[in-house]
TORKOL-939120 format. One record per atom (N, C-alpha, C): atom name; residue number from 0; residue in one letter; x, y, z. Coordinates in Angstrom, 2 decimals. Atoms other than C-alpha are relative to their C-alpha. Example, Ala and Ser with C-alpha at 12.3 -4.5 7.8 and 13.67 -1.06 7.14 Angstrom:
2
[atom 'N' 0 'a' [0.89 -1.19 0.00]]
[atom 'CA' 0 'a' [12.30 -4.50 7.80]]
[atom 'C' 0 'a' [0.90 1.20 0.00]]
[atom 'N' 1 's' [-0.82 -1.19 -0.06]]
[atom 'CA' 1 's' [13.67 -1.06 7.14]]
[atom 'C' 1 's' [-0.77 1.09 0.73]]
This chain:
130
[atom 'N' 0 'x' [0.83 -1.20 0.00]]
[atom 'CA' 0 'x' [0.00 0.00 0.00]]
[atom 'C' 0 'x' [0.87 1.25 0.00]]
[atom 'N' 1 'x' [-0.87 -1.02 0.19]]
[atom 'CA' 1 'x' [2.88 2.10 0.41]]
[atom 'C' 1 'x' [0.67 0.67 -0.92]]
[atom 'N' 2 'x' [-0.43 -0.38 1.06]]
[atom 'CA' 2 'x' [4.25 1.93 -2.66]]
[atom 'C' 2 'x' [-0.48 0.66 -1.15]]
[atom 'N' 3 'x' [0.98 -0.53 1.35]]
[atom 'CA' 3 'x' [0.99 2.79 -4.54]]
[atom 'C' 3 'x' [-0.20 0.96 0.48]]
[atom 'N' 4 'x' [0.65 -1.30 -0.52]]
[atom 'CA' 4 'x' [0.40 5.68 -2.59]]
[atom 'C' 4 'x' [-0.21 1.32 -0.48]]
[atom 'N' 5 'x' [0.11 -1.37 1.04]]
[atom 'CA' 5 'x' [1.34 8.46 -4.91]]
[atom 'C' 5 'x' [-0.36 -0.35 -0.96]]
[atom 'N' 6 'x' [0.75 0.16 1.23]]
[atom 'CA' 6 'x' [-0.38 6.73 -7.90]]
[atom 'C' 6 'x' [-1.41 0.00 0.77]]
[atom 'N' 7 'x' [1.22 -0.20 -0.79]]
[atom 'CA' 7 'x' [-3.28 6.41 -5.17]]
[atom 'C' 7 'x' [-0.84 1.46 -0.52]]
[atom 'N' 8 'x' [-0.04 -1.37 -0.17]]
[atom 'CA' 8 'x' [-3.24 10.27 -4.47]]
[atom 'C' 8 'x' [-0.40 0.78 -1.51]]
[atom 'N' 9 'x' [0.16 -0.57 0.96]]
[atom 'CA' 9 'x' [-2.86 11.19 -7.85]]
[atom 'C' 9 'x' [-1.00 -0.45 -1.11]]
[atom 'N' 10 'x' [1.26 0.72 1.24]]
[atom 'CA' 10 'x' [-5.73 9.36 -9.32]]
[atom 'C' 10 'x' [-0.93 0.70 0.82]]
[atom 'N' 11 'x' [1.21 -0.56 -0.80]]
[atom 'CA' 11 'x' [-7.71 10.69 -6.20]]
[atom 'C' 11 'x' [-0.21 1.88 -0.76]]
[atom 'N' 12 'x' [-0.09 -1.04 -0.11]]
[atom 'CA' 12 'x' [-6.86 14.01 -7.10]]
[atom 'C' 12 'x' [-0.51 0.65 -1.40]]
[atom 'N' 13 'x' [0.15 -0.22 1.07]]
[atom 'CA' 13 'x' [-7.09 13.92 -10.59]]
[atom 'C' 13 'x' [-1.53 -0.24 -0.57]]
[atom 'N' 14 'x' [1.54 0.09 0.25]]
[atom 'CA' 14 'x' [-11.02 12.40 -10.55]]
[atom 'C' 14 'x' [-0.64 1.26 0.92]]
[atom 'N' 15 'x' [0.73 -1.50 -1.02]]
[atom 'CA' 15 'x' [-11.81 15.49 -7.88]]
[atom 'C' 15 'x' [0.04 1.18 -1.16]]
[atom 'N' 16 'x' [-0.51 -0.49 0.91]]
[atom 'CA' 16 'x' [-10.20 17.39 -10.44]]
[atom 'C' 16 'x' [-0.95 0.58 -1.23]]
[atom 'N' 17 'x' [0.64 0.25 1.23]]
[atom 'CA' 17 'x' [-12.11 16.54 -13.37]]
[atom 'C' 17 'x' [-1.47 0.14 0.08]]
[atom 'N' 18 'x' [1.60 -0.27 -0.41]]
[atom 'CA' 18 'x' [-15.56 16.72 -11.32]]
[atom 'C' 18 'x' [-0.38 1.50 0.31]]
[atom 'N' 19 'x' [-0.12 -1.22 -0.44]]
[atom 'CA' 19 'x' [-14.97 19.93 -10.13]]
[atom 'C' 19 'x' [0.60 1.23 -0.96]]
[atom 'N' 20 'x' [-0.16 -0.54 1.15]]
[atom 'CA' 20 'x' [-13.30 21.65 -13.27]]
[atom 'C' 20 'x' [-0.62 1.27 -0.34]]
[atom 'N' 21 'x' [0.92 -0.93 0.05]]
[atom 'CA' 21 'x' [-16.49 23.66 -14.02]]
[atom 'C' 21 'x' [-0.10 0.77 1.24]]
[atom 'N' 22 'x' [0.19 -0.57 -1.00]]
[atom 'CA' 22 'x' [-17.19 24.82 -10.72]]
[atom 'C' 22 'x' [0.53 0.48 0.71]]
[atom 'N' 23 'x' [-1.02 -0.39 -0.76]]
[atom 'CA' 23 'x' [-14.15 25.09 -9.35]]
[atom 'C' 23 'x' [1.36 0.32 -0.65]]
[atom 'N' 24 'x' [-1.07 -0.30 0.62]]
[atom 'CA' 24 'x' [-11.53 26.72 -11.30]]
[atom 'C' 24 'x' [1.55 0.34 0.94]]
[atom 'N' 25 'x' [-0.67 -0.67 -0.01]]
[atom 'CA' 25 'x' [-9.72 27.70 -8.94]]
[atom 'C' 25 'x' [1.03 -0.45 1.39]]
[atom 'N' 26 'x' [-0.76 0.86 -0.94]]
[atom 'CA' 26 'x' [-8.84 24.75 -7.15]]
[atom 'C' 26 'x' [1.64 -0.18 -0.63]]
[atom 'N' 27 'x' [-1.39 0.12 0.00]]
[atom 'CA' 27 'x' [-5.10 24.34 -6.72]]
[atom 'C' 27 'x' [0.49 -1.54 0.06]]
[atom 'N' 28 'x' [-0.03 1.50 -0.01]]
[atom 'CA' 28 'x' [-4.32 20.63 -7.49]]
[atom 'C' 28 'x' [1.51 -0.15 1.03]]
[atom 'N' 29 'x' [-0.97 0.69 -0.80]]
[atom 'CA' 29 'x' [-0.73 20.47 -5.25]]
[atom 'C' 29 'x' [-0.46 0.46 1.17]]
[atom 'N' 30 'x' [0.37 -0.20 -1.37]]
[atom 'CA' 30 'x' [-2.74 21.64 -2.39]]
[atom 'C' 30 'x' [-1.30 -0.95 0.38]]
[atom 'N' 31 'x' [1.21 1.40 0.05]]
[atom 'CA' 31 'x' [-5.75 19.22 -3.05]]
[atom 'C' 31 'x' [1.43 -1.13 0.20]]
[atom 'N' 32 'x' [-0.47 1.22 0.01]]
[atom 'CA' 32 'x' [-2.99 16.76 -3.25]]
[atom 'C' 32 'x' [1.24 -0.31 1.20]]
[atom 'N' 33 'x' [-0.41 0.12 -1.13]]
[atom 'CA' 33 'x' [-1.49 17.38 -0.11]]
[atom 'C' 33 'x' [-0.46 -0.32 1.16]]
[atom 'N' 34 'x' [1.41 0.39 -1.53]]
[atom 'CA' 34 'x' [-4.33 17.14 1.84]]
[atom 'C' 34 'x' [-0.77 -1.50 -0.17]]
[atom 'N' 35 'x' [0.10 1.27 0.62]]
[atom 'CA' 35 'x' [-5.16 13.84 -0.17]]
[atom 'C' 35 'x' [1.02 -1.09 0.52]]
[atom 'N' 36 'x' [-1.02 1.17 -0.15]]
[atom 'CA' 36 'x' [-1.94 12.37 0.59]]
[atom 'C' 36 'x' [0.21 -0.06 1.54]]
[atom 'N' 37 'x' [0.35 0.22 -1.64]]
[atom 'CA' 37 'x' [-2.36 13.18 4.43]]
[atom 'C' 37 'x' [-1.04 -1.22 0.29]]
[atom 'N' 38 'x' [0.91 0.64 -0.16]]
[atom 'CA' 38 'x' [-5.48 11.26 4.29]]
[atom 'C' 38 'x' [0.44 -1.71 -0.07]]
[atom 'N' 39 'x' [-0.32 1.02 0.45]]
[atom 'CA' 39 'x' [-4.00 8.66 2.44]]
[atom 'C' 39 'x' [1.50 -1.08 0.88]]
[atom 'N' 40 'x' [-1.14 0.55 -0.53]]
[atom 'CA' 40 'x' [-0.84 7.90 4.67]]
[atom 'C' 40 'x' [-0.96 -0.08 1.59]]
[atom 'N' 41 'x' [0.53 -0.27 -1.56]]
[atom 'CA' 41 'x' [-3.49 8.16 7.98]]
[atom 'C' 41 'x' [-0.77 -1.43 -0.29]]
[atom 'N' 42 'x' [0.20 1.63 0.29]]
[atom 'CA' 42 'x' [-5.31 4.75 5.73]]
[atom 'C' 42 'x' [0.89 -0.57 0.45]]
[atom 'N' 43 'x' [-0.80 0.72 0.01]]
[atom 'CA' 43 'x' [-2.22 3.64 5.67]]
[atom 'C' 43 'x' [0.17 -1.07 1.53]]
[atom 'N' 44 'x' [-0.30 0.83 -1.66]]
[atom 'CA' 44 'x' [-1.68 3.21 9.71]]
[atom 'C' 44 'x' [-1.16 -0.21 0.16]]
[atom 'N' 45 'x' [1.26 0.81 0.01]]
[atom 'CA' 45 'x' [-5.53 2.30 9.80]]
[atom 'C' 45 'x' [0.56 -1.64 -0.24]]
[atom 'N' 46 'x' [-0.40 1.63 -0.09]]
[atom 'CA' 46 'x' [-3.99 -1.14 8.39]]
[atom 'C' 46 'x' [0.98 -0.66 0.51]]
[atom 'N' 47 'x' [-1.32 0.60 -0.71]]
[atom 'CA' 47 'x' [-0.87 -1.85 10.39]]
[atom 'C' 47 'x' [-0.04 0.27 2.04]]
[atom 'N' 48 'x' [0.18 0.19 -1.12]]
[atom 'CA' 48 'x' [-0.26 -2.33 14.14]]
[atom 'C' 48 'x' [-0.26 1.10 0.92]]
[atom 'N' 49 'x' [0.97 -1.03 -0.90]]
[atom 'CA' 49 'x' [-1.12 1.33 15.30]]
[atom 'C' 49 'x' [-1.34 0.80 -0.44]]
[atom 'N' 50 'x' [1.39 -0.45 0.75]]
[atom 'CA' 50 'x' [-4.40 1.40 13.79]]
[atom 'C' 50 'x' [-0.87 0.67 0.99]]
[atom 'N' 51 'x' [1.05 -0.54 -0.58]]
[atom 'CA' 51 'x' [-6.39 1.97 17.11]]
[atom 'C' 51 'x' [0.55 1.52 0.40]]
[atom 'N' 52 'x' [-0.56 -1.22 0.13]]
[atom 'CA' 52 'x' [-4.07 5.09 17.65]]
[atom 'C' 52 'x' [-0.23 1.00 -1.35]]
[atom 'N' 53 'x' [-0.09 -0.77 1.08]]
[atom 'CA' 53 'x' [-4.42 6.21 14.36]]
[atom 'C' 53 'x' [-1.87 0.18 -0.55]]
[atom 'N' 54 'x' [1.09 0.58 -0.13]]
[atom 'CA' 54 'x' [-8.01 5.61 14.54]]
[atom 'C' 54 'x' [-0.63 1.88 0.26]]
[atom 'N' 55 'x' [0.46 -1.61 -0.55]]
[atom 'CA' 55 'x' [-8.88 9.65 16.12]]
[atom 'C' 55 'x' [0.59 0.61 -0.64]]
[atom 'N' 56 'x' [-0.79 -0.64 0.97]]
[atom 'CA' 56 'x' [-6.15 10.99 13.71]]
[atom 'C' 56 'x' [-1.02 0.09 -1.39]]
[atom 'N' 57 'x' [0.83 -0.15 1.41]]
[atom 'CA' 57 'x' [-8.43 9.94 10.73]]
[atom 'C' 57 'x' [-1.27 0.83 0.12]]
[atom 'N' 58 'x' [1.21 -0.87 -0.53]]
[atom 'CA' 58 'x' [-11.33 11.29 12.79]]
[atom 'C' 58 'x' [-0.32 1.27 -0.60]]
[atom 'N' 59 'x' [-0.36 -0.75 -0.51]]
[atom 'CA' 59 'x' [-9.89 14.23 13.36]]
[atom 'C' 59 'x' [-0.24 0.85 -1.72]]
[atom 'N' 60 'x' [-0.45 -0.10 1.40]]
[atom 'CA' 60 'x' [-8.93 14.68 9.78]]
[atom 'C' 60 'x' [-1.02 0.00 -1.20]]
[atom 'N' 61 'x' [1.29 0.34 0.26]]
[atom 'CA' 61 'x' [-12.09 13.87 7.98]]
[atom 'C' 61 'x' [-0.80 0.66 0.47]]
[atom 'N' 62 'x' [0.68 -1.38 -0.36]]
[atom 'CA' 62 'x' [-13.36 16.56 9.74]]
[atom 'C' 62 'x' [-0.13 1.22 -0.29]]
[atom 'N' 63 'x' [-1.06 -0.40 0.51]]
[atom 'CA' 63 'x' [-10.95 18.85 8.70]]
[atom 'C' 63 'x' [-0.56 0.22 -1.26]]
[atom 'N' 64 'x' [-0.32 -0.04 1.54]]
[atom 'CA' 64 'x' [-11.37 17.99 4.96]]
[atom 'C' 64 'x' [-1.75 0.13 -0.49]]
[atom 'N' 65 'x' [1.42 -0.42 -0.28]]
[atom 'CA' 65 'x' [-15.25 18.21 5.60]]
[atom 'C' 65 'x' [-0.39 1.66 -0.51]]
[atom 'N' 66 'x' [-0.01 -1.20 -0.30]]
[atom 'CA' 66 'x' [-14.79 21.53 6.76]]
[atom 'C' 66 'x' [0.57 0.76 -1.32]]
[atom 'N' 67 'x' [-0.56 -0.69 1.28]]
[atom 'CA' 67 'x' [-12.24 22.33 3.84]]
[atom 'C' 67 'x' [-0.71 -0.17 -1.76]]
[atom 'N' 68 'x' [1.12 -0.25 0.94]]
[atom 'CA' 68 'x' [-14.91 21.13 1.70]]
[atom 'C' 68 'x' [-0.88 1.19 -0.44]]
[atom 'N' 69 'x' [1.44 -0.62 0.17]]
[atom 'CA' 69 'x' [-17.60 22.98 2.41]]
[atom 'C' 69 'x' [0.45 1.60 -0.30]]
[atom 'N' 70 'x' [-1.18 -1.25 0.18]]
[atom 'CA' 70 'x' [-14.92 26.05 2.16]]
[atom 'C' 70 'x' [0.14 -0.12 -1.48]]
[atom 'N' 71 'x' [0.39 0.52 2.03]]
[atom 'CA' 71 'x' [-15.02 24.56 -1.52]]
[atom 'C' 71 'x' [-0.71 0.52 -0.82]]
[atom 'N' 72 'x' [1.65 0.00 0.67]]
[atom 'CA' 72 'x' [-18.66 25.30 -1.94]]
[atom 'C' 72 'x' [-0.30 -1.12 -0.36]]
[atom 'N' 73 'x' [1.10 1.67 0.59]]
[atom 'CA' 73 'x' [-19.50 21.77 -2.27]]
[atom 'C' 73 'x' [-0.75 -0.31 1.04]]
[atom 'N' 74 'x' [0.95 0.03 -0.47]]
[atom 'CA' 74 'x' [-22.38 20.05 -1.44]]
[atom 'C' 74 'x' [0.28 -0.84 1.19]]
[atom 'N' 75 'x' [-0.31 1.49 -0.62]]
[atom 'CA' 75 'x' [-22.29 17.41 1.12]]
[atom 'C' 75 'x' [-0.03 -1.22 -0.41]]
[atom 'N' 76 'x' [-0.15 1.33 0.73]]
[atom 'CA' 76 'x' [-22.91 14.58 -0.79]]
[atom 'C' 76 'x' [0.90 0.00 -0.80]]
[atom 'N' 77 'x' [-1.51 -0.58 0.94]]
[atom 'CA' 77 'x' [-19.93 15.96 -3.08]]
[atom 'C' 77 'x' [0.69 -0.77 1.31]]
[atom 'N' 78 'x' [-1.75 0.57 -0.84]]
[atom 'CA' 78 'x' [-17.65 15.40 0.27]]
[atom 'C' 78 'x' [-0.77 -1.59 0.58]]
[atom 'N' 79 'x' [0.26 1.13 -0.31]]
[atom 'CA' 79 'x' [-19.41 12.05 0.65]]
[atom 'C' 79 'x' [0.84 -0.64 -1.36]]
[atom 'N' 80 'x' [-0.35 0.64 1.13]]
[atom 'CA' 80 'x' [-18.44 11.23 -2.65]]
[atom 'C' 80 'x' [1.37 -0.33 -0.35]]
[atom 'N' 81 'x' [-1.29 -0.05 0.13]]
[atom 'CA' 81 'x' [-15.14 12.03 -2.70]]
[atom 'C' 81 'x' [0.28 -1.05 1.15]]
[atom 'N' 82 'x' [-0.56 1.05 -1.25]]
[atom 'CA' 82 'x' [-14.32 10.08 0.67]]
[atom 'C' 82 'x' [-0.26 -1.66 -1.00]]
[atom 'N' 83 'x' [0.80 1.16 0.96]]
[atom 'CA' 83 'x' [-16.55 7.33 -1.57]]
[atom 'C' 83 'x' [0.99 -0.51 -0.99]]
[atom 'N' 84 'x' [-1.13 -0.05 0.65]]
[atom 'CA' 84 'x' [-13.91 7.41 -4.05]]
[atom 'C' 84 'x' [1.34 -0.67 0.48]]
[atom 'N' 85 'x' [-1.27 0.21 -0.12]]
[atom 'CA' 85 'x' [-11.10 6.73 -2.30]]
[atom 'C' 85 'x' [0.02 -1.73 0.41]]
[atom 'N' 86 'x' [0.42 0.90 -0.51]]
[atom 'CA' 86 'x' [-12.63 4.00 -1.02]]
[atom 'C' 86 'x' [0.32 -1.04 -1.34]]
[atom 'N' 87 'x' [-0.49 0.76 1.18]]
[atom 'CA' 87 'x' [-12.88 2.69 -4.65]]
[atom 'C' 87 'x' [1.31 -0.44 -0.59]]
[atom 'N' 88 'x' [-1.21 -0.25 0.61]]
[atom 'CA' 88 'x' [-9.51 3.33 -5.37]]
[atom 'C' 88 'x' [0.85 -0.91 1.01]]
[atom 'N' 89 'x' [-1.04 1.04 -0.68]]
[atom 'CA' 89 'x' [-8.06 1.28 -1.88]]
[atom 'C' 89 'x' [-0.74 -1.28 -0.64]]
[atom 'N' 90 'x' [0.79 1.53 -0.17]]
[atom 'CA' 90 'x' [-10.44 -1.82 -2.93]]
[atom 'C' 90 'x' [1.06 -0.38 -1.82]]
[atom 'N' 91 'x' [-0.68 0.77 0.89]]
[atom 'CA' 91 'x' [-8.75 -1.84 -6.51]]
[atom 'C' 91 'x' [1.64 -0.18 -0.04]]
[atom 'N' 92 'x' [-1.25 0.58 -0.38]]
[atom 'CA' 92 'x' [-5.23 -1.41 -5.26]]
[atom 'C' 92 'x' [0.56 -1.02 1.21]]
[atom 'N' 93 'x' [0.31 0.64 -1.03]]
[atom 'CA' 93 'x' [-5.86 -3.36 -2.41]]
[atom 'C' 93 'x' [-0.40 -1.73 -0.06]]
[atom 'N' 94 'x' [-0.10 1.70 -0.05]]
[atom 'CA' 94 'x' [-7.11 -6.66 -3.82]]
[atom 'C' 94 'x' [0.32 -0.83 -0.44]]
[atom 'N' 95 'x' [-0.74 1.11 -0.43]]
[atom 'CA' 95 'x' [-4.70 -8.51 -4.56]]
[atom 'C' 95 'x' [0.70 -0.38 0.80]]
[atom 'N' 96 'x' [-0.27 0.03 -1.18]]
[atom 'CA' 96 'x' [-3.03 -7.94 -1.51]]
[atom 'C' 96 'x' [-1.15 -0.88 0.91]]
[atom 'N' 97 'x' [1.24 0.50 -0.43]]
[atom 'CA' 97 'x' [-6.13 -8.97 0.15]]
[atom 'C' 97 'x' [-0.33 -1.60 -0.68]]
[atom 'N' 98 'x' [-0.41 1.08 0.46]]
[atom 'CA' 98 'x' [-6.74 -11.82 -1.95]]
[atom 'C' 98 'x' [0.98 -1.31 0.23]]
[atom 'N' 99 'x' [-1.16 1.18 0.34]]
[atom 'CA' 99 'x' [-3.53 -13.42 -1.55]]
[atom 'C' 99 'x' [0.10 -0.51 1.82]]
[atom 'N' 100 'x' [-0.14 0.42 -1.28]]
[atom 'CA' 100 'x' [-4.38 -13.56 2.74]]
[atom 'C' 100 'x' [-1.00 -0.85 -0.36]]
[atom 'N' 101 'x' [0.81 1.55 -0.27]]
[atom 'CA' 101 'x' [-6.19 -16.81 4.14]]
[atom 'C' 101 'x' [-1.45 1.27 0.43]]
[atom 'N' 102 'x' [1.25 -0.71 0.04]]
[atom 'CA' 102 'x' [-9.72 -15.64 4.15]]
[atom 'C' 102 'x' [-0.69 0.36 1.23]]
[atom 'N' 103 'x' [0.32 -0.28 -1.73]]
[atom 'CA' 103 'x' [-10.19 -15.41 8.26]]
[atom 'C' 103 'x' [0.51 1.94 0.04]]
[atom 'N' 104 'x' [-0.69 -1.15 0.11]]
[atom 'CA' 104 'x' [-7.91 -12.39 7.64]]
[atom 'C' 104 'x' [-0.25 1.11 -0.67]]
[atom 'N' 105 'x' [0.57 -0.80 1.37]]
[atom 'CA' 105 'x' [-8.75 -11.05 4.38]]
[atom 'C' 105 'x' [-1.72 0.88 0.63]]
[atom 'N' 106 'x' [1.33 -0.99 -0.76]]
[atom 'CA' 106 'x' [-12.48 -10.30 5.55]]
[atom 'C' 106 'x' [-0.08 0.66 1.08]]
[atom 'N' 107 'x' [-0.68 -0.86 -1.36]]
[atom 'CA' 107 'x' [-11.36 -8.80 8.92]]
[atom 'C' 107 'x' [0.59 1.58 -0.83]]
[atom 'N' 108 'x' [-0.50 -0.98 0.45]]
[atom 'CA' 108 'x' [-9.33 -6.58 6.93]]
[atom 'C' 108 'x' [-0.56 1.07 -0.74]]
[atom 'N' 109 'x' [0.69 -1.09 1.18]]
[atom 'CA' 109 'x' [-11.80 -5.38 4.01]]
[atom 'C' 109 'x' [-0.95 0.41 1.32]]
[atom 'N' 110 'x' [0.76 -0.43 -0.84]]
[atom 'CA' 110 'x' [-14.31 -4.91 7.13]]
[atom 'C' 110 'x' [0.33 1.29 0.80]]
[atom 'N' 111 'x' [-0.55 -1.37 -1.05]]
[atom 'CA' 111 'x' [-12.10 -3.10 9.55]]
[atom 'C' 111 'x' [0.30 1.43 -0.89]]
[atom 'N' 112 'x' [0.02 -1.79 0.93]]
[atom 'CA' 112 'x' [-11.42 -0.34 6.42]]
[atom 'C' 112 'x' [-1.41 0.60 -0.41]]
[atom 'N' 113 'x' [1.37 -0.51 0.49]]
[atom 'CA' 113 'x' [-14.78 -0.26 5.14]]
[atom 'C' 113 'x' [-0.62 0.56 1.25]]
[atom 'N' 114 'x' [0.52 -0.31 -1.46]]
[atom 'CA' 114 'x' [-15.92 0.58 9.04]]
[atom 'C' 114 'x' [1.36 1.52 0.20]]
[atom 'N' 115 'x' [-1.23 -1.34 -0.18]]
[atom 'CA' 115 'x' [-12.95 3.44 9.01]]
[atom 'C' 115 'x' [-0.94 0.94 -0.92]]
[atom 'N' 116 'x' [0.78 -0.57 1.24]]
[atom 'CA' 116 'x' [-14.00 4.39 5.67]]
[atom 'C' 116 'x' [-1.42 0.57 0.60]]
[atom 'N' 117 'x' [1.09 -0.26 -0.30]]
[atom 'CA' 117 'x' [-17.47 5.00 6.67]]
[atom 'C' 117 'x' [0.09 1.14 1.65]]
[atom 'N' 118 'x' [0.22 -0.84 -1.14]]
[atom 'CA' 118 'x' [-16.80 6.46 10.05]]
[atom 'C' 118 'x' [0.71 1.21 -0.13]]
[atom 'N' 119 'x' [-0.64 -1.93 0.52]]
[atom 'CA' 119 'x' [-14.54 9.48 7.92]]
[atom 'C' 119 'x' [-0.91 0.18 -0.34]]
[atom 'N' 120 'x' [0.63 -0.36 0.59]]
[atom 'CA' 120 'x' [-17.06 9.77 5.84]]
[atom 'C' 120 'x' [-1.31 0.72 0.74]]
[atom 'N' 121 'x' [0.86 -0.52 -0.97]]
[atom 'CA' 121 'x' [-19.67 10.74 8.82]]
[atom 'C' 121 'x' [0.59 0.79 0.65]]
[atom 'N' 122 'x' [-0.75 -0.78 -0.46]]
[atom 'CA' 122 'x' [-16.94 12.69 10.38]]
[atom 'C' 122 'x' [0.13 1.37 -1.38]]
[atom 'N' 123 'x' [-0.17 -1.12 0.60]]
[atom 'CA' 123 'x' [-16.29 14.70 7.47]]
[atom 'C' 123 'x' [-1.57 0.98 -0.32]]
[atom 'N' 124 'x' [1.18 -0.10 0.02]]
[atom 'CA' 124 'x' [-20.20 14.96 7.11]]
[atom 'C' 124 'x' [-0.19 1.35 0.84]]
[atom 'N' 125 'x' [0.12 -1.27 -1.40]]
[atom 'CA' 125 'x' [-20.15 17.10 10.86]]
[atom 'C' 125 'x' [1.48 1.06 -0.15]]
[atom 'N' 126 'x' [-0.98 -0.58 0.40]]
[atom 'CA' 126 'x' [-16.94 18.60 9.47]]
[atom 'C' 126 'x' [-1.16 0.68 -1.12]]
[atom 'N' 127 'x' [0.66 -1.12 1.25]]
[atom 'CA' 127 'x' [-19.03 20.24 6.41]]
[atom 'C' 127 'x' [-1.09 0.71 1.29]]
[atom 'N' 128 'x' [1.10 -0.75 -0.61]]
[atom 'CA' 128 'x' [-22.15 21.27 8.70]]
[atom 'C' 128 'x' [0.40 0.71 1.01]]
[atom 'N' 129 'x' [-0.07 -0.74 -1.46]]
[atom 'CA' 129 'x' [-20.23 22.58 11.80]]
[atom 'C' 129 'x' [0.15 1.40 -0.89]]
């Protein structure tokens, strides 16, 4: 996961990019993609041994990018979408990794992200409305 991380980032950044275009001219893509790649290295320790530590960091963060949404002018379902996204993007760099564990493991694993995943995505939610 580490190694894909800046092809991650830069696919994340580049479909935000491309949605936003019209509306948002005046987004700055190495500052979208800084704040992308924060996100993306805070997954990262989500899957390794200080996940429950890193666990309020993503919180925290997802709140944050909520907030820097709605600073956007996007809608909320926009910063649902985007979180939504990234999501897509760990499941296709993600499974063959996944895949290649014994399946006790493997589903533990897609669970415990998809349950992260989802609990930024409600965080960034009260991040747009605060």
């Amino acid at each position: 996961m580490v190694a894909g991380r800046d092809d991650l980032v830069r696919e994340w950044a580049a479909w935000i990019m491309r949605r936003t275009a019209q509306v948002h001219p005046q987004l700055h893509r190495p500052i979208l993609e800084r704040q992308l790649r924060l996100l993306v290295e805070i997954v990262i320790l989500l899957t390794g041994p200080v996940r429950r530590q890193a666990a309020q960091l993503w919180f925290d963060s997802c709140e944050h990018y909520g907030r820097s949404a709605a600073g956007r002018g996007l809608a909320a379902g926009e910063v649902v979408e985007e979180i939504q996204h990234l999501r897509e993007l760990l499941i296709r760099s993600l499974s063959d990794i996944i895949a290649a564990l014994p399946a006790r493991y493997s589903l533990a694993t897609v669970f415990r992200l998809n349950r992260q995943i989802d609990h930024g995505i409600a965080r960034a939610v009260v991040g747009y409305t605060d």
